[in-house]
N, C-alpha and C positions, 0 to 999 in steps of 0.2 A: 413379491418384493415388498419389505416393510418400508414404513417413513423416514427410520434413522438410514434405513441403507442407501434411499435413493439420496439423500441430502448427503451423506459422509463422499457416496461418489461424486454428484456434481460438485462436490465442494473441491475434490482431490482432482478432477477433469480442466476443473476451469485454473489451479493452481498449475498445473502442469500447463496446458497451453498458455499461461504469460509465463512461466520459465521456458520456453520454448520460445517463443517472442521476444523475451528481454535476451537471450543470447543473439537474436539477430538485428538488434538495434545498436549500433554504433556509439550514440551520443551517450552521454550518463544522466542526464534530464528528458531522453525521450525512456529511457532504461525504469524510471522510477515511477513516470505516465503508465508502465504496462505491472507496474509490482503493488498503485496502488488499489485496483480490486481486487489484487489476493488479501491484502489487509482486512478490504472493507466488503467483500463478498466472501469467497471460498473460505477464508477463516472461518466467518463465522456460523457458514453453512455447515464445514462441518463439526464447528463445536454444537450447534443445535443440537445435528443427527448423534452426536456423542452423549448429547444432555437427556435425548427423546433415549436414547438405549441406556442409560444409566436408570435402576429404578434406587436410588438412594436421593434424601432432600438434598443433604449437604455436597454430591458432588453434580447435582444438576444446579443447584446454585452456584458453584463454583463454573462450569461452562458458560451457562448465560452470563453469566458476570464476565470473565473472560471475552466473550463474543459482544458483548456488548461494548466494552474497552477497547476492539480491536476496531470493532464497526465506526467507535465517533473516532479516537484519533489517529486514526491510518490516514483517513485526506488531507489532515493539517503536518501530519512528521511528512508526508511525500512534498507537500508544499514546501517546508520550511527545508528539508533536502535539497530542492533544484533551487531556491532561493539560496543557500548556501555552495552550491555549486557553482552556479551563476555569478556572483559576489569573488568567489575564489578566479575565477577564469577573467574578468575583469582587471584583479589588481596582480597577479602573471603578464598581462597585457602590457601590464605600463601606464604610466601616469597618463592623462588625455591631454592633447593640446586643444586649445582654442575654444571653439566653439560647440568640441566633439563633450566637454564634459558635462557628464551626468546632474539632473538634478533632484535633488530627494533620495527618496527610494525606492524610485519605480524600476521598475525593469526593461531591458528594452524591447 
């Protein structure tokens, strides 16, 4: 078994069990917890194994480039996701009385 192949699988195995995950989680901020290592793992696992099997410059550059894009901002767009979710489910809620309201922008 070559190198692009074992990487293109674990990349597609580990994609598959958090779809599998994220259909059994309820919340929609625990949902984004189980989709951010396909972003920041399995992506770019198997963009690697697709870049190690590509023998052309321009489209292994085009992969790593790609994987490398997916790897830094997948933890911060899943962040800013439950942080926007969060935010939403808040002001649905209703305005806070008393002593319950928020201060800044922390989370709670």
């Amino acid at each position: 078994m070559s190198w692009p192949l074992v990487l293109v699988v674990a990349g597609a195995a580990l994609a598959v069990v958090c779809a599998v995950a994220m259909l059994r989680l309820p919340d929609p901020c625990d949902r984004v917890h189980v989709v951010t290592p396909v972003t920041s793992l399995a992506a770019p696992l198997l963009l690697v194994g697709l870049a190690l099997h590509d023998g052309t410059v321009h489209g292994v550059a085009k992969y790593l480039l790609a994987a490398l894009v997916l790897a830094v901002t997948g933890p911060a767009v899943g962040s800013a996701t439950v942080r926007a979710a969060r935010t939403r489910a808040r002001r649905a809620a209703g305005p806070h009385s008393g002593s319950e309201q928020p201060q800044g922008d922390s989370l709670p």
